[in-house]
Each structure stands twice: as structure tokens, then as C-alpha cells.
C-alpha positions in Angstrom: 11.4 -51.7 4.2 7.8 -52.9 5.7 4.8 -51.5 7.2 4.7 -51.1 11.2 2.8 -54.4 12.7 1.4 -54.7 15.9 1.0 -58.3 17.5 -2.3 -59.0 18.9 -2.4 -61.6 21.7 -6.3 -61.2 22.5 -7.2 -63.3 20.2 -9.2 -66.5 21.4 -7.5 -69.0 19.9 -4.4 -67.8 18.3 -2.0 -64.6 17.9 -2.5 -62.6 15.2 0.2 -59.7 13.1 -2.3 -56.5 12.3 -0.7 -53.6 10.4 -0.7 -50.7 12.7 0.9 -47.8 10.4 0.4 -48.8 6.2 3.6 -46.5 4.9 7.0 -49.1 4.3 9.0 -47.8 7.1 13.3 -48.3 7.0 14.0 -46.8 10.4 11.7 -46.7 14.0 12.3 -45.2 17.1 10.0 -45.3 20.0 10.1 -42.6 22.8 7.3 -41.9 25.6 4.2 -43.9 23.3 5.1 -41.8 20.6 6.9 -43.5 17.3 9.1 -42.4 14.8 9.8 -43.3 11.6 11.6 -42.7 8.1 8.8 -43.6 5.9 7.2 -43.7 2.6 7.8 -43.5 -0.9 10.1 -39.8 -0.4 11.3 -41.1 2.4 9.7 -38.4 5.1 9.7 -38.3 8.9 6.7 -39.5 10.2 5.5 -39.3 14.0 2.6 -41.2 15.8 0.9 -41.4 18.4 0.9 -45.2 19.3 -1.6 -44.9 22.3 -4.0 -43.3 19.8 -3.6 -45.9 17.6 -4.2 -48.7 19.4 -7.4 -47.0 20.6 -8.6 -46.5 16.9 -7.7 -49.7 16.4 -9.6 -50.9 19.5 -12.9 -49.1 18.7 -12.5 -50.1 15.2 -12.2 -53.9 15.9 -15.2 -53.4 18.5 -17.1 -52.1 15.7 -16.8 -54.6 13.6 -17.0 -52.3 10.5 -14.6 -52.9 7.4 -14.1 -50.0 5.7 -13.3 -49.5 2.3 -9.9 -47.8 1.0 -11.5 -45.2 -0.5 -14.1 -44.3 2.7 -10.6 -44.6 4.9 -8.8 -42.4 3.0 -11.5 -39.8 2.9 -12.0 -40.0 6.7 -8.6 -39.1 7.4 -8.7 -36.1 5.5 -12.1 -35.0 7.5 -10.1 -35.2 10.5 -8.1 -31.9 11.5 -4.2 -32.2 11.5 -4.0 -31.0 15.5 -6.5 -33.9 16.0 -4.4 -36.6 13.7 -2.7 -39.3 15.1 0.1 -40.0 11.9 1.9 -36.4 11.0 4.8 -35.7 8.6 7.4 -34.0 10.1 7.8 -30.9 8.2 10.7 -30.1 5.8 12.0 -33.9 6.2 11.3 -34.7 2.5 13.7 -37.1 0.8 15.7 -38.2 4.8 17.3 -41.8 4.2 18.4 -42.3 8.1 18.1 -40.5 11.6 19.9 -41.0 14.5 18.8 -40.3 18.1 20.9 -38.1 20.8 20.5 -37.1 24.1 19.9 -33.0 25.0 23.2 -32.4 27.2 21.0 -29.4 28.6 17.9 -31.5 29.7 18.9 -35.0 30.0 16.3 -36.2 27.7 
């Protein structure tokens, strides 16, 4: 189980890994820019939204502002949950593996 990298080709002279999601992840799925994944230490749904992440990461990287741990942590929590771009899914506490299926009603 490892954090969720991103590989960034824009670099000028070579490719670089950059973690995109902290949390150790054991399972992914990814579905209309939005991921999924079975992550952390209780092992909890998590959903993101990779578009909005990439833009944060973007703008942060454009910045050129290094944040501390502490100051990141605290901005997160300023932000309001409709507004956040990482949510736990609720009531998935303690889920070990997922599995993906198609609606028979809708297609999808």
C-alpha cells in the first residue's frame, strides 16, 4: 500500500513522480475524473476529484510556495466539505476491498 503519484512530464529537463493524494491507498478505481480508493490507516473509502487536484496542484506549483505540514493541514480544515476535493465516503470505516459493477437499470 502507497500514496497516489502523479507523473509530471512538464518538467524541462526530466520527468518527475509528485504525490497527488498522501493517504497509503490498497485499491483505486478511476471513473469520469473522479478517483476512488480504499485508503488509510482504517481502511476508509475515499473519493477525489482528480481535475481539482491537478488544478491545486497547478496553482500551487505556479506559486512557488512550500507550505508547511502544519499550515496544510490547517488550510484544509478552513475549507468547507461541499467545497473539498478528498472526502470519506461515509459509513465505509474499516472496508479491506471494493469491487466495481455495472447498474443493469442505467448502463453505467
Amino acid at each position: 500500500a502507497l500514496p497516489i503519484y502523479t507523473l509530471n512530464l512538464h518538467e524541462l529537463h526530466e520527468d518527475t513522480l509528485e504525490k497527488l493524494i498522501p493517504h497509503r491507498s490498497s485499491w483505486v478505481y478511476c471513473m469520469n475524473n473522479t478517483l476512488l480508493s480504499v485508503s488509510g490507516k482504517s481502511s476508509q473509502i475515499y473519493c477525489h476529484n482528480l481535475l481539482g487536484l491537478f488544478e491545486q496542484r497547478r496553482h500551487l506549483q505556479k506559486r512557488q510556495v512550500t507550505l508547511s505540514i502544519a499550515t496544510n493541514k490547517l488550510t484544509e480544515r478552513i475549507i468547507p466539505r461541499k467545497f473539498a476535493l478528498s472526502f470519506k465516503m461515509p459509513d465505509t470505516k474499516g472496508c479491506r476491498k471494493c469491487s466495481v459493477v455495472r447498474n443493469p437499470y442505467s448502463g453505467r
